[in-house]
LUMSE-444176 format. One record per residue: residue in one letter; z, x, y of N, C-alpha, C in turn. Coordinates in Angstrom, 2 decimals, padded with zeros to 5 digits. Layout:
BEGIN
(A; (Z; X; Y); (Z; X; Y); (Z; X; Y))
...
//
This chain:
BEGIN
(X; (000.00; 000.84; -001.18); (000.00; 000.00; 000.00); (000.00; 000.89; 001.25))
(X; (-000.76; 000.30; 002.08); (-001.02; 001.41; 003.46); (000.18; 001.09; 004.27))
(X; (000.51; 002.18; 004.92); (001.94; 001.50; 005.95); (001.39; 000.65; 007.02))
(X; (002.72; -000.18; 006.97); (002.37; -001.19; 007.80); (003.59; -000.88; 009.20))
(X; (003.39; -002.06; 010.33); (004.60; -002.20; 010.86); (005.32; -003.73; 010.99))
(X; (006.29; -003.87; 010.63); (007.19; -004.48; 010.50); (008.42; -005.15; 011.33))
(X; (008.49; -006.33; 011.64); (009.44; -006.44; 012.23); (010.23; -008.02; 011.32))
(X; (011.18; -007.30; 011.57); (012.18; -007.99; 010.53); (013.57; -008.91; 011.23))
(X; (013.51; -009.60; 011.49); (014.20; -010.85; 012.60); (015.62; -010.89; 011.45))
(X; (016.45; -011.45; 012.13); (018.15; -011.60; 011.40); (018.21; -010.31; 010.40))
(X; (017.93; -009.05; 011.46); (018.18; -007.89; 010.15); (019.79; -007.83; 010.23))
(X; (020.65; -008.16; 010.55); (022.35; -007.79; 010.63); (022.74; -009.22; 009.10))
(X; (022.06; -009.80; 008.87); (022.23; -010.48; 007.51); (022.18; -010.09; 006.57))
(X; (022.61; -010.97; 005.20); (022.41; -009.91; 004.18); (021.13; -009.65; 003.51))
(X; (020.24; -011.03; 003.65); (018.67; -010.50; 003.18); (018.00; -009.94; 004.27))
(X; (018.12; -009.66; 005.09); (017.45; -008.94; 006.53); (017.46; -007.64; 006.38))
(X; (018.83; -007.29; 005.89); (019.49; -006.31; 006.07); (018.98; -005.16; 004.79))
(X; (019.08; -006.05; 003.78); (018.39; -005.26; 002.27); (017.04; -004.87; 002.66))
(X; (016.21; -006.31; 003.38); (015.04; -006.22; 003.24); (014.30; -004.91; 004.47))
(X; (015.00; -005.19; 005.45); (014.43; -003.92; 006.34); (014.96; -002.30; 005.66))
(X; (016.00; -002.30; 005.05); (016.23; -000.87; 004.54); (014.83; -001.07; 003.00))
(X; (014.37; -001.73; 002.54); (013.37; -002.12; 001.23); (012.23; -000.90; 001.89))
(X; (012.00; -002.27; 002.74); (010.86; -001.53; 003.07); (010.64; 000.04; 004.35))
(X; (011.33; 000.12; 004.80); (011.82; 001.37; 005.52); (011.44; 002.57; 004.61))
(X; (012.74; 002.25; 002.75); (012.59; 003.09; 002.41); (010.99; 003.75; 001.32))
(X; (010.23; 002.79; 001.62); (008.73; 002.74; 001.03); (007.80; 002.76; 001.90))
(X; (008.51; 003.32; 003.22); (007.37; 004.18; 004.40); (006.81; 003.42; 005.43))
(X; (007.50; 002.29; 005.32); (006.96; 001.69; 006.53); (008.12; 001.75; 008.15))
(X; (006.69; 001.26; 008.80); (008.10; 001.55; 010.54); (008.54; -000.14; 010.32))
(X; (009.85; 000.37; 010.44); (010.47; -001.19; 010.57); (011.44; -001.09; 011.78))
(X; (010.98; -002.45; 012.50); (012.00; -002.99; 013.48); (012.92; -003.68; 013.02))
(X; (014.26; -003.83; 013.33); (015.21; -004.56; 013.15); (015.92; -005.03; 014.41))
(X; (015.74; -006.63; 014.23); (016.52; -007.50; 015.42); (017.20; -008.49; 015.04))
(X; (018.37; -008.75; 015.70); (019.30; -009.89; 015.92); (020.09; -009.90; 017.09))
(X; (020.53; -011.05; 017.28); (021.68; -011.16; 018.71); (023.27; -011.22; 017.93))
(X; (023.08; -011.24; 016.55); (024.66; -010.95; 016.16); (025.73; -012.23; 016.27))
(X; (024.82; -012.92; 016.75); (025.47; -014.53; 016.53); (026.48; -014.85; 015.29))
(X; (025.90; -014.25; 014.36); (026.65; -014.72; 012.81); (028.16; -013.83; 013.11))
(X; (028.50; -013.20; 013.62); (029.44; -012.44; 013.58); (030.55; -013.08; 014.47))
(X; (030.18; -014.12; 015.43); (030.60; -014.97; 016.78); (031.19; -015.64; 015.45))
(X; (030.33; -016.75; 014.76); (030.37; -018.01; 014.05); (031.69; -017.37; 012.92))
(X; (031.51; -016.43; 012.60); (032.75; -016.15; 011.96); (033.75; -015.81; 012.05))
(X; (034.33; -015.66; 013.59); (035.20; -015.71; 014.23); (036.27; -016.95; 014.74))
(X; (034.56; -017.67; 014.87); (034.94; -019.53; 015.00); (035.10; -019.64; 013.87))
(X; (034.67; -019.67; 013.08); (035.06; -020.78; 011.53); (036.24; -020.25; 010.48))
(X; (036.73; -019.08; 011.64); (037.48; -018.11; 010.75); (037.13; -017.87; 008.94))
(X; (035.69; -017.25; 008.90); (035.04; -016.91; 007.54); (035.16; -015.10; 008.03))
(X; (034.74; -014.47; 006.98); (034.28; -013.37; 007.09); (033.87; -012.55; 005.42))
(X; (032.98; -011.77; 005.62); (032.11; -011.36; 004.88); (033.37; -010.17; 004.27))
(X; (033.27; -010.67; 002.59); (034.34; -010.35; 001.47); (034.10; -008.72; 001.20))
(X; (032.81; -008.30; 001.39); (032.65; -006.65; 001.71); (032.61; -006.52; 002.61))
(X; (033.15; -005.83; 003.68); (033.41; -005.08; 005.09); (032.24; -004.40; 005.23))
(X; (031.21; -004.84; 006.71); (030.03; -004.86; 006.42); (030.30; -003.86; 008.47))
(X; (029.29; -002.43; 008.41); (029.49; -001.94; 009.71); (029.00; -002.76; 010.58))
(X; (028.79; -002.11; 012.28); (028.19; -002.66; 013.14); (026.69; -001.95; 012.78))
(X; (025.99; -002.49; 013.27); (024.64; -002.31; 013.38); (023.52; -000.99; 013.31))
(X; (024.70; -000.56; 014.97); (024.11; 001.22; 015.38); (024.58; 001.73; 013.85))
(X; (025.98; 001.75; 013.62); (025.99; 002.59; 012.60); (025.22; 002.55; 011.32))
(X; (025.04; 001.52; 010.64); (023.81; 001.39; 009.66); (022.97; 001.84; 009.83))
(X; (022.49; 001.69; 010.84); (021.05; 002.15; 011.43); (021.12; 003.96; 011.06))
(X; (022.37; 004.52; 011.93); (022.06; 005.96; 011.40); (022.87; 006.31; 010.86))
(X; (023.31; 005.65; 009.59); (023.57; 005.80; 008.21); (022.36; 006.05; 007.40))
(X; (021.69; 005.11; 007.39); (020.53; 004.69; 006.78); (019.52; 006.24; 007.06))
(X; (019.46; 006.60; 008.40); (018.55; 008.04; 008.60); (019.55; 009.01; 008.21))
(X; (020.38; 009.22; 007.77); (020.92; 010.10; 007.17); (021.05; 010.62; 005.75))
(X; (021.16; 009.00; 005.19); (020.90; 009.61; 003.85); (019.59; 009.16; 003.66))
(X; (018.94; 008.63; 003.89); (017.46; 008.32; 003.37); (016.48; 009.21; 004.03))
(X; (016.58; 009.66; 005.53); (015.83; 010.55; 006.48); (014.65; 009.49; 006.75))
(X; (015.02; 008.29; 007.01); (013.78; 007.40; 007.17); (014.94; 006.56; 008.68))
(X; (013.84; 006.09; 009.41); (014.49; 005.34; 010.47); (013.67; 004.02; 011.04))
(X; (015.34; 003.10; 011.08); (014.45; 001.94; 011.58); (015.52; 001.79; 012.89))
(X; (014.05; 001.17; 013.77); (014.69; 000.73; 015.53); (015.14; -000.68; 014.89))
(X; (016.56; -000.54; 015.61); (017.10; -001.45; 016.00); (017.23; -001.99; 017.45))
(X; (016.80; -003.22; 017.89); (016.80; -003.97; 018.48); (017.75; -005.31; 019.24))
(X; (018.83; -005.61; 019.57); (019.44; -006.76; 020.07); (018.80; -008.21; 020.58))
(X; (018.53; -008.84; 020.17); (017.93; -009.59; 021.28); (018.18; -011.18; 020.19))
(X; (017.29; -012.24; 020.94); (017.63; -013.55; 020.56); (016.43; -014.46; 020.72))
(X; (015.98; -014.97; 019.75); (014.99; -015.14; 019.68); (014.41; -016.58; 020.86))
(X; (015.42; -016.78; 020.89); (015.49; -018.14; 022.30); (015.23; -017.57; 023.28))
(X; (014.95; -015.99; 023.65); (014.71; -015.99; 024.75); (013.20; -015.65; 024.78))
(X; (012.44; -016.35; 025.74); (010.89; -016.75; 025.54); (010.81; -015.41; 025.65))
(X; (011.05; -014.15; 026.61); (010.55; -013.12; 027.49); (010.42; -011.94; 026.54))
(X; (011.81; -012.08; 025.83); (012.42; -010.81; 025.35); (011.44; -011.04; 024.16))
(X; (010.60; -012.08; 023.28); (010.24; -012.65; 022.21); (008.73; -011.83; 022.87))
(X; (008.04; -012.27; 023.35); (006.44; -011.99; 024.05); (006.56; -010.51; 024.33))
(X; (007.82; -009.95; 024.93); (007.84; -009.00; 025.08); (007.92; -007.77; 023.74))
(X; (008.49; -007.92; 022.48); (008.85; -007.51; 021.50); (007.39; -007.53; 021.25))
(X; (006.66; -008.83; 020.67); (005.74; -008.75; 020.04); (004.62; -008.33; 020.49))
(X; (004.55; -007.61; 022.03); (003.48; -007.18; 022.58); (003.58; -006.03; 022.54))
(X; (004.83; -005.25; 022.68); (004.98; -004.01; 022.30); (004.93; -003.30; 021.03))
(X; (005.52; -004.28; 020.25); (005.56; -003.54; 018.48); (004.15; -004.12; 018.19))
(X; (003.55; -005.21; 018.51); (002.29; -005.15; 017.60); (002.27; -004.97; 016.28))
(X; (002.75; -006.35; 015.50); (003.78; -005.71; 014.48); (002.18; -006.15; 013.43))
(X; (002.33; -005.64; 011.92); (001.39; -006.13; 011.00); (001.67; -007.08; 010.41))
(X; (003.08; -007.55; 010.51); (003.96; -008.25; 009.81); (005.39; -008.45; 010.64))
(X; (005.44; -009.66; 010.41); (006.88; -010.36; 010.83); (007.59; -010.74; 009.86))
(X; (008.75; -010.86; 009.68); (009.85; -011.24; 008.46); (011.10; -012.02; 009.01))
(X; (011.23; -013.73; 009.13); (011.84; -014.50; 010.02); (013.04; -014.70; 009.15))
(X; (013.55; -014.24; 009.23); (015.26; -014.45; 008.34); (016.40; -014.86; 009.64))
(X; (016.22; -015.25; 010.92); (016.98; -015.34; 011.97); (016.97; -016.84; 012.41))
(X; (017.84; -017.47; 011.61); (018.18; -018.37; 011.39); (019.34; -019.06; 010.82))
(X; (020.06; -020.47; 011.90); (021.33; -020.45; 011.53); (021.15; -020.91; 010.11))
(X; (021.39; -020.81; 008.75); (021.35; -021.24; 007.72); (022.46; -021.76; 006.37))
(X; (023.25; -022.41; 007.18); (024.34; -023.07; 006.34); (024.45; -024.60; 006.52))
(X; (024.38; -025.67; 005.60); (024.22; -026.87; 005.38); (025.47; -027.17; 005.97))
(X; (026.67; -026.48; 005.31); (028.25; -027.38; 006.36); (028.42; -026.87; 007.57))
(X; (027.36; -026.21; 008.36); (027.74; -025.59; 009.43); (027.09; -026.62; 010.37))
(X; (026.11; -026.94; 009.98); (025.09; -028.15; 010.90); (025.37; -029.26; 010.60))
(X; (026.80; -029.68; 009.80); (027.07; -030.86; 009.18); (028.38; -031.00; 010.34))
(X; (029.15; -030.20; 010.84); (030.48; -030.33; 011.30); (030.60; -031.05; 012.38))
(X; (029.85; -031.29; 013.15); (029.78; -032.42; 014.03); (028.13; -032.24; 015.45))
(X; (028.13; -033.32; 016.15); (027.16; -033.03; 017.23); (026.95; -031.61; 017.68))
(X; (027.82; -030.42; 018.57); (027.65; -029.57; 018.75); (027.09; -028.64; 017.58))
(X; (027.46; -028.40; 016.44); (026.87; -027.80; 015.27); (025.79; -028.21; 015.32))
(X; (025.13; -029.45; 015.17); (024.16; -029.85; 014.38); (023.03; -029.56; 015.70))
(X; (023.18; -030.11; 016.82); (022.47; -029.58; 017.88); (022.13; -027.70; 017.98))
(X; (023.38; -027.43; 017.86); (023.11; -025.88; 018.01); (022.34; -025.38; 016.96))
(X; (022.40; -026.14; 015.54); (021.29; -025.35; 014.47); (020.13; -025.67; 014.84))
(X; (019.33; -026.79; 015.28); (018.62; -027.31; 015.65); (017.63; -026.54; 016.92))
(X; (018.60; -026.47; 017.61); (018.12; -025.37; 019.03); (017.89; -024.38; 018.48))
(X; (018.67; -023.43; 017.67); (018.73; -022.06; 017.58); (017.87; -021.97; 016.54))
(X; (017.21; -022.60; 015.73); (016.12; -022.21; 014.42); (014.99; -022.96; 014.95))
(X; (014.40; -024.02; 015.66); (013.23; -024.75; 016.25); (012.78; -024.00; 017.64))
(X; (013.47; -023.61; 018.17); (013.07; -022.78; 019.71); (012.85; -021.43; 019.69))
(X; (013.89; -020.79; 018.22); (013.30; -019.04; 018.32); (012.10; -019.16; 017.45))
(X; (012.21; -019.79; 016.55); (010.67; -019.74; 016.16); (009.31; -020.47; 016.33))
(X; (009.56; -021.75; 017.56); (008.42; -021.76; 018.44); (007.84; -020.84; 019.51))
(X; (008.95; -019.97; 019.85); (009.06; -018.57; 020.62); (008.01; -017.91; 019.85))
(X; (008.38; -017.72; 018.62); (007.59; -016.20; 017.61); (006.18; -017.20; 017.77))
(X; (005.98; -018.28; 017.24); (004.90; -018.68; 017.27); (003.21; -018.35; 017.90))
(X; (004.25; -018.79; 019.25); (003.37; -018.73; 020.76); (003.42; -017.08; 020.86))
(X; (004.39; -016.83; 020.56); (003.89; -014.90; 020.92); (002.89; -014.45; 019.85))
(X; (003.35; -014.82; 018.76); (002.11; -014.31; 017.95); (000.60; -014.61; 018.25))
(X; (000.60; -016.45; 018.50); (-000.77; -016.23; 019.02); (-000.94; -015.53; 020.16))
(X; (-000.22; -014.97; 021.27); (-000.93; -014.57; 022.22); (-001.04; -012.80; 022.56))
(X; (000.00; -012.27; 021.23); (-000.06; -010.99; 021.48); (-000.23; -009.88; 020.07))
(X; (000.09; -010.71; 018.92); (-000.72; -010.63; 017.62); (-001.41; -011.54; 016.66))
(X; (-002.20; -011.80; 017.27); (-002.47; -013.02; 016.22); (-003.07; -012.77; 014.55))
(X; (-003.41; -011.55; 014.34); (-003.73; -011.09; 013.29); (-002.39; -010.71; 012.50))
(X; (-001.03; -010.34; 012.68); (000.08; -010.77; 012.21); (000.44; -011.44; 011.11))
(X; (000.97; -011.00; 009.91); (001.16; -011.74; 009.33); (003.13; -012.46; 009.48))
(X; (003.04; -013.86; 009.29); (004.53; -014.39; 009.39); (004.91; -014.28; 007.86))
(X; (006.14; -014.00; 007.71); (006.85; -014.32; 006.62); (007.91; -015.39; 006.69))
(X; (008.02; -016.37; 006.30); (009.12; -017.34; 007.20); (009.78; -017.57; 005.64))
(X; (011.76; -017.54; 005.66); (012.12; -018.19; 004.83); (012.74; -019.45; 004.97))
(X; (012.06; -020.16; 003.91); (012.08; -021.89; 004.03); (013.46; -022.06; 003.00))
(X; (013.29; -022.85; 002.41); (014.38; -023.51; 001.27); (014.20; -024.32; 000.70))
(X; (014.31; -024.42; -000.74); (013.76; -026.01; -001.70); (014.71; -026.26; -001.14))
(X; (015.77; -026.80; -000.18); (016.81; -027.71; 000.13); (015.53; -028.82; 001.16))
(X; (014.54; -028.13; 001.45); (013.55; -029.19; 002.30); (012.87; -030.55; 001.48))
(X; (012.68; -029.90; 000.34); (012.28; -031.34; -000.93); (013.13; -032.13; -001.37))
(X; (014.71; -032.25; -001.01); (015.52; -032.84; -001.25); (015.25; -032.84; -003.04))
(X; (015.85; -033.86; -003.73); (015.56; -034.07; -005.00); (015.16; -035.25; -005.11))
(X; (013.60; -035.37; -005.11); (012.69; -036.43; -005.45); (012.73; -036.59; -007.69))
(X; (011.89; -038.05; -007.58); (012.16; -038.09; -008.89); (011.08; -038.05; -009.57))
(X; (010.31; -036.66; -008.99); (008.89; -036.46; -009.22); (008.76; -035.00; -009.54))
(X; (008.02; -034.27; -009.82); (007.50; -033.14; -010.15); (007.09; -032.39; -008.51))
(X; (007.84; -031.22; -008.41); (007.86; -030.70; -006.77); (006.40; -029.82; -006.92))
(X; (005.14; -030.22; -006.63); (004.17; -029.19; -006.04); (004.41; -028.04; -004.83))
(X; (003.38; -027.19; -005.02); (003.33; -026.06; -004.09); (003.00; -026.53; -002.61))
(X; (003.99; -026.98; -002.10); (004.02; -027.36; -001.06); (003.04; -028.99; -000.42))
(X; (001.57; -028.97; -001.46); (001.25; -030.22; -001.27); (000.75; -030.97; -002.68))
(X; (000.31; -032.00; -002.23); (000.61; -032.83; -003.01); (-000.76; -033.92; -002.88))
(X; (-001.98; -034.53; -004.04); (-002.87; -035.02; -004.02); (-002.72; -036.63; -003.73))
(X; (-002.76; -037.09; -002.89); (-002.32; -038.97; -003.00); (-003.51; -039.79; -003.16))
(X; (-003.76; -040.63; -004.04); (-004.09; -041.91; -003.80); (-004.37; -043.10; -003.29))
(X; (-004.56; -043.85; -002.32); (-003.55; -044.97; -002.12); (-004.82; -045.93; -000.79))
(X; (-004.93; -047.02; -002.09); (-005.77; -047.87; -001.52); (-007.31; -047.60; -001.56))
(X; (-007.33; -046.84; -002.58); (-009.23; -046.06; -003.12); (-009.27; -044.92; -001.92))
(X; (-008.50; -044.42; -001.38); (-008.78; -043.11; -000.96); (-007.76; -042.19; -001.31))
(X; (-008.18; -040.79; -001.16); (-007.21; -039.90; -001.76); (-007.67; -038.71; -000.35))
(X; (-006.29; -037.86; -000.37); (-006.18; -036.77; 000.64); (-005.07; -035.91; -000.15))
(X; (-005.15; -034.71; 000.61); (-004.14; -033.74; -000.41); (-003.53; -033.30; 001.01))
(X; (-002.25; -033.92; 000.53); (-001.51; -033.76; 002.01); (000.15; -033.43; 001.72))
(X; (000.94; -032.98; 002.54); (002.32; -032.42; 002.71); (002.73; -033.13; 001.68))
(X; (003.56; -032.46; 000.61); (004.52; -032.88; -000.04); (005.50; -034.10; 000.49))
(X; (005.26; -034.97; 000.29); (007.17; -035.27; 001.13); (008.09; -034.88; 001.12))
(X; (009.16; -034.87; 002.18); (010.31; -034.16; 001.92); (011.45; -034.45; 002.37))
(X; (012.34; -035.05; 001.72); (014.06; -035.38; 002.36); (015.18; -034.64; 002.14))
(X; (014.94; -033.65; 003.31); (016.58; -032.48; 003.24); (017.50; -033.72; 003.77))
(X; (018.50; -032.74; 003.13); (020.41; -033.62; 003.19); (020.88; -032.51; 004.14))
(X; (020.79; -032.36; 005.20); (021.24; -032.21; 006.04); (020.24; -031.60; 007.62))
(X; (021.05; -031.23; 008.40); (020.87; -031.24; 009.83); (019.97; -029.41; 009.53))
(X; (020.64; -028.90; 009.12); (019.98; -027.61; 009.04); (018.48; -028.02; 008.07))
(X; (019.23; -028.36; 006.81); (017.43; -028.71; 006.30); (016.35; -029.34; 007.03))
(X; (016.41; -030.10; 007.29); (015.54; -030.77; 008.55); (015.45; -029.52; 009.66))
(X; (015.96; -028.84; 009.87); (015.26; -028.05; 010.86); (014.22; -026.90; 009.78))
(X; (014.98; -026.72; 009.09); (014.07; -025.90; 008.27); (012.66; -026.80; 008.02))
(X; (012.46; -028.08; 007.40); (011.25; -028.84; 007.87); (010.34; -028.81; 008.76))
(X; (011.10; -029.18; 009.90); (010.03; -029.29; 011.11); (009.82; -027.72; 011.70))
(X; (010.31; -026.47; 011.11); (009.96; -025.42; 011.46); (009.08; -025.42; 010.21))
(X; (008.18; -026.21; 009.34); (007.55; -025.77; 007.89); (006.17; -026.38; 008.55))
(X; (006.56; -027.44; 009.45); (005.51; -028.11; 010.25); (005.08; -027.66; 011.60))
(X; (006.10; -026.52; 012.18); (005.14; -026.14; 013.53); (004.50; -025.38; 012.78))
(X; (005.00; -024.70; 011.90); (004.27; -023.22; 011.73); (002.70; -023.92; 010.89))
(X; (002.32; -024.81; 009.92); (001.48; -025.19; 009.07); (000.71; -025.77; 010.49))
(X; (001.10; -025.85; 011.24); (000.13; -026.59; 012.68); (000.06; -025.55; 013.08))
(X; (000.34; -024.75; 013.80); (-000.24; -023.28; 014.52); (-000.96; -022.69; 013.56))
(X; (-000.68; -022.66; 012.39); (-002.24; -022.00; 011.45); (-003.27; -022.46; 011.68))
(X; (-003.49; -023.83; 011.60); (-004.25; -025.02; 011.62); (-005.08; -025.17; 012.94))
(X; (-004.12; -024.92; 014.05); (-005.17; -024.82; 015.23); (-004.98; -023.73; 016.07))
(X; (-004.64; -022.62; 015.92); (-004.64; -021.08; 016.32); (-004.68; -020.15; 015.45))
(X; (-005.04; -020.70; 013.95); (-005.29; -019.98; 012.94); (-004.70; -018.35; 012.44))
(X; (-003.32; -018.86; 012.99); (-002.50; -017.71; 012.50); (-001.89; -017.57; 010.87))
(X; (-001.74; -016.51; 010.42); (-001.39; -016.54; 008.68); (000.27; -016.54; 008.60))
(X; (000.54; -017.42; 007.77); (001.84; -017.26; 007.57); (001.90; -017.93; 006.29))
(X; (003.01; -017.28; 005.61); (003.49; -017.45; 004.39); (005.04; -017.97; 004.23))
(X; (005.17; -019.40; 003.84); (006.26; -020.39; 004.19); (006.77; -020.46; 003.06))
(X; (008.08; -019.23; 002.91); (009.02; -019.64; 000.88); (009.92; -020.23; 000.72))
(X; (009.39; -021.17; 000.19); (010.44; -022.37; -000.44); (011.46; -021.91; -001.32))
(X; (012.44; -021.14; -001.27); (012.10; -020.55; -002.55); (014.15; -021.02; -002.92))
(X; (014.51; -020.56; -004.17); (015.60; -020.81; -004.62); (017.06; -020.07; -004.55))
(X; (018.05; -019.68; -003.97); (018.98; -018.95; -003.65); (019.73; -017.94; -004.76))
(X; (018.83; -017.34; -005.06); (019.68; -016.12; -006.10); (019.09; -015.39; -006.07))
(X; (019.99; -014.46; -005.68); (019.47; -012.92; -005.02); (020.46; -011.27; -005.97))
(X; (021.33; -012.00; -006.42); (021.92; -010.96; -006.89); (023.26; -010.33; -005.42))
(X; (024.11; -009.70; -005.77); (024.72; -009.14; -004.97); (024.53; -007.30; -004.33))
(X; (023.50; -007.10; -004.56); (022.96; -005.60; -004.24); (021.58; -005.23; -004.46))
(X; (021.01; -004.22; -003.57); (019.46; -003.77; -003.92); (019.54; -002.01; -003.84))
(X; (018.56; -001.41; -004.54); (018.87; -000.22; -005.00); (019.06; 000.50; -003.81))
(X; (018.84; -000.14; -002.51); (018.71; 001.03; -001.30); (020.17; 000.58; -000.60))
(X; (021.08; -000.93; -000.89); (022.37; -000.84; -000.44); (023.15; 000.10; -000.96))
(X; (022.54; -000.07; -002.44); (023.41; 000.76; -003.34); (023.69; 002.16; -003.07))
(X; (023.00; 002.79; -001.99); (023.09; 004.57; -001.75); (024.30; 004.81; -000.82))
(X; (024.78; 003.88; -000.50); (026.24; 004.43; 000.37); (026.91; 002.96; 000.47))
(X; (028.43; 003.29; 000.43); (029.16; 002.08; 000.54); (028.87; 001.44; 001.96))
(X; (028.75; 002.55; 003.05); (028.59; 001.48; 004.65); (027.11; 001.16; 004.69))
(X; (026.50; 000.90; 003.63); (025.12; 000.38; 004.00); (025.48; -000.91; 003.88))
(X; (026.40; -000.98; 003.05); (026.79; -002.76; 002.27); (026.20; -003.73; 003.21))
(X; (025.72; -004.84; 002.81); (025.53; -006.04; 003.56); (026.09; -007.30; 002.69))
(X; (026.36; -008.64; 003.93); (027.44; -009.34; 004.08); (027.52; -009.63; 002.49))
(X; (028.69; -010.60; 001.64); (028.99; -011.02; 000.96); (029.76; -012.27; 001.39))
(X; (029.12; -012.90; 001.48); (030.09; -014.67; 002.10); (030.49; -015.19; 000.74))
(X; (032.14; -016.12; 001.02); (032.26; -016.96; -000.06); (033.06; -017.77; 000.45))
(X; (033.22; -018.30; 001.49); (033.41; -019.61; 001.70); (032.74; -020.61; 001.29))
(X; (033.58; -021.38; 001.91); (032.99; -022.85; 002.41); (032.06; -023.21; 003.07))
(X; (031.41; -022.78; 003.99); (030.43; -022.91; 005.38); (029.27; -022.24; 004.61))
(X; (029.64; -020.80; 004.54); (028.26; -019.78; 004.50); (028.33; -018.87; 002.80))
(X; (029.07; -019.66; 002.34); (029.21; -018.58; 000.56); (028.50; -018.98; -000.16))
(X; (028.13; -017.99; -000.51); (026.80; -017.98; -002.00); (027.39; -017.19; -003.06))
(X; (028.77; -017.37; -003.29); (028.88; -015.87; -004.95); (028.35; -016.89; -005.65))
(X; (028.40; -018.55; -005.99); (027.75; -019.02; -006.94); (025.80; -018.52; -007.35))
(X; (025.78; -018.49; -006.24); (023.85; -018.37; -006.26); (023.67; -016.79; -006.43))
(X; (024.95; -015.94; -006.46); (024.36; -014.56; -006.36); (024.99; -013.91; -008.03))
(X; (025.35; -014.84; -008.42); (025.55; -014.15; -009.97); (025.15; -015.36; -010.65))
//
């Protein structure tokens, strides 16, 4: 694979975090950004990540120390239109990787302010990436992670996203249906629908994974030093040890 460049959104997470050291350590330039929000929310919800996970800078040159490979790290938030147009005009990335997103079902469940704030904060940073991509890479590829929590559990057989209908002697092959159970799933939705519409009429590529929550608790490049670790949640709000063993 030819090197690419990379920019990798919610890298201070734990799949952000694996995934920009992944590919870093297989030669590519990788950017890494977040505003560190998740670290706020766990202050509020009094959660915190069950492996003691560093700040940022230091990973960062942890990571060039023992690997001798380096990725820029970045601060920023994807709500902000400027800092968003501005990123993507400068890195000119080959690839985007959208993991920056609030993503916990009881977190967007806890009342109006939650459910609004997931809503804002996952529909506006990535109508942000959108519009920047068309206007400053549009050859870009998106990586966006979705969630089968968007198909709810129908009592049908779940296709690859669409689905052939019938109905009334005509037939069209159109969106799956889909009923998420909660406030965050639904945003994950209608972010499955800007992005399948900006392909559609600005003909940008993106690749939308539905995909299922088990990841394991480590990847061979956390594994090279204990302060590379990334998060381990097991609460209530944001825990996955069920989905990771």
């Amino acid at each position: 694979m030819s090197k690419k460049t990379v920019i990798v959104l919610g890298a201070d997470g734990y799949l952000g975090w694996a995934t920009a050291l992944h590919l870093s350590k297989h030669g590519h330039d990788v950017v890494g950004v977040d505003n560190l929000i998740r670290r706020q929310w766990d202050r509020e919800c009094g959660t915190q990540s069950l492996i003691p996970i560093q700040t940022m800078p230091r990973r960062v040159a942890l990571w060039k120390r023992v690997s001798g490979k380096t990725i820029a790290w970045r601060r920023m938030d994807l709500r902000d239109t400027a800092a968003v147009n501005q990123l993507i005009f400068e890195v000119q990335p080959d690839a985007v990787i959208h993991f920056a997103e609030q993503r916990s079902a009881p977190f967007s469940m806890i009342d109006l302010p939650h459910a609004s704030l997931t809503q804002v904060n996952n529909l506006v940073g990535t109508l942000n990436l959108l519009f920047a991509l068309r206007d400053h890479a549009p050859r870009a590829h998106l990586i966006k992670l979705g969630t089968m929590g968007e198909y709810g559990t129908p009592n049908i057989d779940i296709e690859e996203g669409f689905i052939t209908i019938t109905h009334n002697g005509r037939q069209d092959r159109l969106p799956f249906p889909m009923q998420p159970g909660s406030f965050y799933h639904l945003s994950k939705l209608h972010d499955s629908h800007n992005i399948q519409f900006a392909c559609r009429i600005w003909g940008l590529r993106a690749t939308d994974l539905h995909q299922g929550v088990v990841y394991g608790n480590r990847t061979d490049e956390v594994a090279m030093h204990p302060g590379l670790s990334t998060r381990f949640d097991y609460d209530a709000i944001c825990g996955t040890v069920l989905n990771r063993f």
